[in-house]
Backbone as a ProteinNet text record, in pm:
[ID]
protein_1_A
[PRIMARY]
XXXXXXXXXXXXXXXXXXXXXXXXXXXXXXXXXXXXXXXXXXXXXXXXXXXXXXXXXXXXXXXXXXXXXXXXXXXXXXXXXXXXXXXXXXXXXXXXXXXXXXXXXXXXXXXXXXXXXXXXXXXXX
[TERTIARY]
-1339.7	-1366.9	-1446.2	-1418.1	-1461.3	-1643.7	-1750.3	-1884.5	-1840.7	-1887.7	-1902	-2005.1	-2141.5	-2290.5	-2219.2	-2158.9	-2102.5	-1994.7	-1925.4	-1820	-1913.9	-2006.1	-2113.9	-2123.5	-2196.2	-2270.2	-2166.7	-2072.6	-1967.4	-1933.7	-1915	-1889.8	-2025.5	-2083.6	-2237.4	-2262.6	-2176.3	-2211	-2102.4	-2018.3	-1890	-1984.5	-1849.5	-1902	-1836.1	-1845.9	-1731.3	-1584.3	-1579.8	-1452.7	-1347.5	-1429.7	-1385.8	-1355.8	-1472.7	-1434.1	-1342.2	-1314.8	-1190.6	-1061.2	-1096.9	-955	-908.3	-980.8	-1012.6	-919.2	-999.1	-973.9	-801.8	-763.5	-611.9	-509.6	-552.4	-518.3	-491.6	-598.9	-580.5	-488.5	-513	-387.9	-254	-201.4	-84.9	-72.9	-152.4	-118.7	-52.6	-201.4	-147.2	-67.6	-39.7	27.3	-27.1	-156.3	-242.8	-332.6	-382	-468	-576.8	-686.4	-871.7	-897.3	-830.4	-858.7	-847	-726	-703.3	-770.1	-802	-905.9	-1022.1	-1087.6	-1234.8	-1222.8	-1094.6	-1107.8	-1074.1	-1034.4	-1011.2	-1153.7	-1213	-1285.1	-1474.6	-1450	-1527.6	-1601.8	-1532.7	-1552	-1586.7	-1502.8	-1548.2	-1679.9	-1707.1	-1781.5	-1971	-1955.5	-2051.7	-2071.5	-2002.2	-1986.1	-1952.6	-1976.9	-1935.2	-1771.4	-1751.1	-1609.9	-1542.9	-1430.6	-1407.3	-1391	-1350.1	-1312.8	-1136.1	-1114.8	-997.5	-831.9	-904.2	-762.8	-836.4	-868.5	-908	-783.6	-777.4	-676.2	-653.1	-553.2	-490.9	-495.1	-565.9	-589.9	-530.3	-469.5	-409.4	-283.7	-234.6	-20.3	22.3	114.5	223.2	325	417.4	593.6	626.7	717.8	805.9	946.6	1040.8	1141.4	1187.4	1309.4	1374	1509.3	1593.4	1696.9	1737.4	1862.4	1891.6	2036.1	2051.3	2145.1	2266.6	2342.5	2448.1	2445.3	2315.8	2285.1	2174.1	2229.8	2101.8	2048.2	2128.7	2124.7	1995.3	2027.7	1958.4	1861.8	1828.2	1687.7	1618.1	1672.5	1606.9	1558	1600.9	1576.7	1488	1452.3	1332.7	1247.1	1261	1137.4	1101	1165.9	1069.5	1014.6	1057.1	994	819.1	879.6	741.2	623.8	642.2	595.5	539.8	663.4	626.4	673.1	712.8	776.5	866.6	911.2	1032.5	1124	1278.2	1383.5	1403.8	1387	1379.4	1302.6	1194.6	1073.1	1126.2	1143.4	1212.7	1350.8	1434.1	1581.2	1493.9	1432	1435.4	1343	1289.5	1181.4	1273.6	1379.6	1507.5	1534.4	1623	1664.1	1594.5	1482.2	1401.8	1339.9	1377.6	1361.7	1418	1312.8	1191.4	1039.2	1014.5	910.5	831	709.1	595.6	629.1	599.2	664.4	528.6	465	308.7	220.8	66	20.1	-115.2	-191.9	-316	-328.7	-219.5	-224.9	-240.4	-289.8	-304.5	-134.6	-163	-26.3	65.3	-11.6	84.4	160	101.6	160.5	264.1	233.3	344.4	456.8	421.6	559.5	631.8	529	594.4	727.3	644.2	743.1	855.7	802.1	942.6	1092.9	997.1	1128.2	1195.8	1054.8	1173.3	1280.4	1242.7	1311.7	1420.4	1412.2	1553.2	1617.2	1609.1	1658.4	1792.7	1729.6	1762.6	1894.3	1870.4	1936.1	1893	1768.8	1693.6	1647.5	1644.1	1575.4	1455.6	1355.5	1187.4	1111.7	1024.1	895.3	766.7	698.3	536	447	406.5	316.3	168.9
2033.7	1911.2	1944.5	1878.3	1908.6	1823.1	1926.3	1914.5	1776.9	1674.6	1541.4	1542.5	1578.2	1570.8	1626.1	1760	1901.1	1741.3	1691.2	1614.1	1523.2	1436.8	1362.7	1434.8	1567.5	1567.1	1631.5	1696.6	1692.3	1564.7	1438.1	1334.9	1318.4	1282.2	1235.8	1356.3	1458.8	1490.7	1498.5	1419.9	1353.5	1275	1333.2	1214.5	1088.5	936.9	820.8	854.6	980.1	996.3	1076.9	1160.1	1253.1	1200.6	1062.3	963.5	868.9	859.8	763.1	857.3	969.3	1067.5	1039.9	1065.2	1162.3	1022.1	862.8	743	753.2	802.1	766.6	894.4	1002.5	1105.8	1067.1	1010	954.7	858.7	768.4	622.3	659.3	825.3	848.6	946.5	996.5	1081	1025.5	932.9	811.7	708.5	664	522	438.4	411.8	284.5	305	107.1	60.5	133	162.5	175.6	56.2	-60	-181.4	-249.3	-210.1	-297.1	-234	-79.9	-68.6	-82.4	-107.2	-170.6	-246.7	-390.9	-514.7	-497.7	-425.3	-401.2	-380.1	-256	-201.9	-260.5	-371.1	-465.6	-555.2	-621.7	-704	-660.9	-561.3	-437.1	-344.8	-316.5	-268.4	-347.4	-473.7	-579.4	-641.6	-672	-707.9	-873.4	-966.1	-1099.2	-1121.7	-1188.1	-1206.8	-1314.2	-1248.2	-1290.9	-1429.7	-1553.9	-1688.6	-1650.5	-1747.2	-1706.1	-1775.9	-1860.9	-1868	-1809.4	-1727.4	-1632.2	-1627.1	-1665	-1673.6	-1514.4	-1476.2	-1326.9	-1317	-1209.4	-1233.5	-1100.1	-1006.6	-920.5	-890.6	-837.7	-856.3	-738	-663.3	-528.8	-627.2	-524.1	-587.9	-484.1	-512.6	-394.5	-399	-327.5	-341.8	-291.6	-390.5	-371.5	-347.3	-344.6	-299.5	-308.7	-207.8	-263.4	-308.7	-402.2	-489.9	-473.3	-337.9	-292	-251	-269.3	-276.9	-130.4	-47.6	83.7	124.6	137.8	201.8	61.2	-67.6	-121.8	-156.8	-135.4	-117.1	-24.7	79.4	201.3	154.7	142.2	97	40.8	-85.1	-160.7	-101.1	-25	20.8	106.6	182.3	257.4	234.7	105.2	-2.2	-53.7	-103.3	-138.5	-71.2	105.9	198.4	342.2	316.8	449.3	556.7	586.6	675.3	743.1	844	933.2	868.7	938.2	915.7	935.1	1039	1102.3	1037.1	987.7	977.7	811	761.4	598.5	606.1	701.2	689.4	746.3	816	827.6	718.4	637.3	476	407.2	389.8	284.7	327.8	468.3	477.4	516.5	518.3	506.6	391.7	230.1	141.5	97.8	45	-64	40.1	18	73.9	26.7	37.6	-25.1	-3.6	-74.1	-54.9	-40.4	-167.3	-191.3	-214.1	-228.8	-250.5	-332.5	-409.3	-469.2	-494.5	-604.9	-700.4	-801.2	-889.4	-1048.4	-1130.8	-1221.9	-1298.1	-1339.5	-1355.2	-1409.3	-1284.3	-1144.5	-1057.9	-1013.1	-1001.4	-997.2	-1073.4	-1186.7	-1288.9	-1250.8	-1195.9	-1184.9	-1067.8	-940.2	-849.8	-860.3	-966.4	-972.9	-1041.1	-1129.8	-1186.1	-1085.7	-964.6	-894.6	-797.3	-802.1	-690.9	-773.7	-887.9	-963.6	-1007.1	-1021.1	-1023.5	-922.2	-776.4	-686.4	-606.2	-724.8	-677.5	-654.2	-595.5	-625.9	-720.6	-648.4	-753	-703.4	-813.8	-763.9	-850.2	-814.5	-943.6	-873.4	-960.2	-979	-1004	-853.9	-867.4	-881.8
2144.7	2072	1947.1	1842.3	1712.2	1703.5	1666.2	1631.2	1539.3	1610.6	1548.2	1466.8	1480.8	1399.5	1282.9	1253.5	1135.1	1078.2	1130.2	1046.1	994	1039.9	939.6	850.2	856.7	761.5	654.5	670.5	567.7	488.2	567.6	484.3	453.2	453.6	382.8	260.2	241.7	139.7	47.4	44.5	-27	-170.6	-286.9	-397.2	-339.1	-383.1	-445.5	-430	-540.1	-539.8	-466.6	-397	-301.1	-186.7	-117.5	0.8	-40.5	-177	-196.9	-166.4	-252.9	-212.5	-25.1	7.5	142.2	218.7	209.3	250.2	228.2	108.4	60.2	167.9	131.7	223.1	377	448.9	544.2	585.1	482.6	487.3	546.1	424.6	389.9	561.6	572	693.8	799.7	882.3	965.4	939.5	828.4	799.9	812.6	767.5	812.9	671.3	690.4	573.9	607	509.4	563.1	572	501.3	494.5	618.5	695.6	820.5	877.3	880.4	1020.6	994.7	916.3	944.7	926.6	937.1	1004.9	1150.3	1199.6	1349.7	1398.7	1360.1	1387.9	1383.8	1266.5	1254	1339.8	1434.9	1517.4	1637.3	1710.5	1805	1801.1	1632.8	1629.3	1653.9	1680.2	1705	1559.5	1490.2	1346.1	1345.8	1233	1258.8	1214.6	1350.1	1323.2	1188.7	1115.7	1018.5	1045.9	940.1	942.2	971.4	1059.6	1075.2	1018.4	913.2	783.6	695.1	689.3	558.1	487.7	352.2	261	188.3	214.3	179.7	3.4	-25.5	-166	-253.5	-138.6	-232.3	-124.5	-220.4	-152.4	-208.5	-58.2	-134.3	-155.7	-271.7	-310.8	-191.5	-104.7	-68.8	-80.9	-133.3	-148.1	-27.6	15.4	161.7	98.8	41.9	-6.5	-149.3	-182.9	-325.8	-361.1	-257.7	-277.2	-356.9	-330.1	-360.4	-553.2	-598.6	-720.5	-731.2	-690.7	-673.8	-837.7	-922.3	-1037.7	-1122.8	-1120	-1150.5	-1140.1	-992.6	-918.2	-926.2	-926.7	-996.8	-1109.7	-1230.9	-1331	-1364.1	-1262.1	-1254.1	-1211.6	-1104	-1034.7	-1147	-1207.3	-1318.5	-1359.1	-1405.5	-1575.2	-1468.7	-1353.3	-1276.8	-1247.8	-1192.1	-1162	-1215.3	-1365.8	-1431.3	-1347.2	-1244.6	-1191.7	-1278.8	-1219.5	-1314.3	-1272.7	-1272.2	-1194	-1056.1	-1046.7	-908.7	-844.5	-857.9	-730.3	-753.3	-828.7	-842.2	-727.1	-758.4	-676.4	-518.6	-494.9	-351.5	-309.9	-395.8	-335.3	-269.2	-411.4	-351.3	-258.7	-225.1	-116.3	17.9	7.3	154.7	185.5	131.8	141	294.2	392.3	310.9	262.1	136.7	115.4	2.5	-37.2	-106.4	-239.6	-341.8	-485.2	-498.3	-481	-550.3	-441	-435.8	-302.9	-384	-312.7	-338.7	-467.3	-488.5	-603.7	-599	-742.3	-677.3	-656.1	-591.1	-602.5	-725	-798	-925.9	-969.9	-976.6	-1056.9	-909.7	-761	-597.3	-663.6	-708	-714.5	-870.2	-949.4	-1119	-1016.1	-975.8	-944.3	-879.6	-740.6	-690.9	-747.3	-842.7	-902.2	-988.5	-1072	-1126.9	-1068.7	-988	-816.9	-820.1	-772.7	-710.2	-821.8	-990.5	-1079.6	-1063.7	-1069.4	-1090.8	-914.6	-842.1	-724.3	-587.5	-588.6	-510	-356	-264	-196.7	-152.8	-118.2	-152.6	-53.5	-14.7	42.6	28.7	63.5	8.9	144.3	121.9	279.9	221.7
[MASK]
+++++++++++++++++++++++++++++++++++++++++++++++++++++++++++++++++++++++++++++++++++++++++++++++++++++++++++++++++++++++++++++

């Protein structure tokens, strides 16, 4: 079993940006928010439990397909993402997957419409 005290004190001597790295690294490893688990982890942890219609204030686009329109969706997703080509064509095609993540709603809904303009099909988690 891994010296738990030695892993503190490794993180405690993290900059900002190194525990942000580290937070994102993690996300991508496991597949999980930091966000959702210290709302899990929150309440368990003897923490006050959130209000429970808490109004959702940031939204992923995810594109779930490209609607027989691949070349154009690509297209968009570039214009959206700045991506190259390549890393745009394998988004589309490993769809369903995240275009954008922790945005406000107006700009979730600007995108999806430009998604489903373009061919697209999309939702807003």
């Amino acid at each position: 079993m891994a010296d738990l005290n030695a892993i503190v004190d490794q993180l405690s001597a993290l900059t900002v940006l190194e525990a942000a790295e580290l937070a994102k690294m993690l996300e991508e490893k496991w597949g999980v928010s930091a966000a959702a688990a210290v709302a899990v982890a929150g309440p368990a942890a003897g923490g006050a439990a959130a209000p429970a219609a808490e109004e959702q204030t940031e939204f992923d686009v995810i594109l779930t397909g490209d609607g027989g329109k691949k070349i154009n969706v690509i297209k968009e997703v570039r214009a959206i993402t700045g991506l190259g080509l390549t890393e745009a064509k394998t988004l589309v095609e490993s769809a369903p997957k995240a275009v954008k993540e922790g945005i406000s709603k107006a700009d979730a809904e600007k995108l999806k419409k430009q998604l489903e303009e373009a061919g697209a099909t999309v939702e807003l988690k």
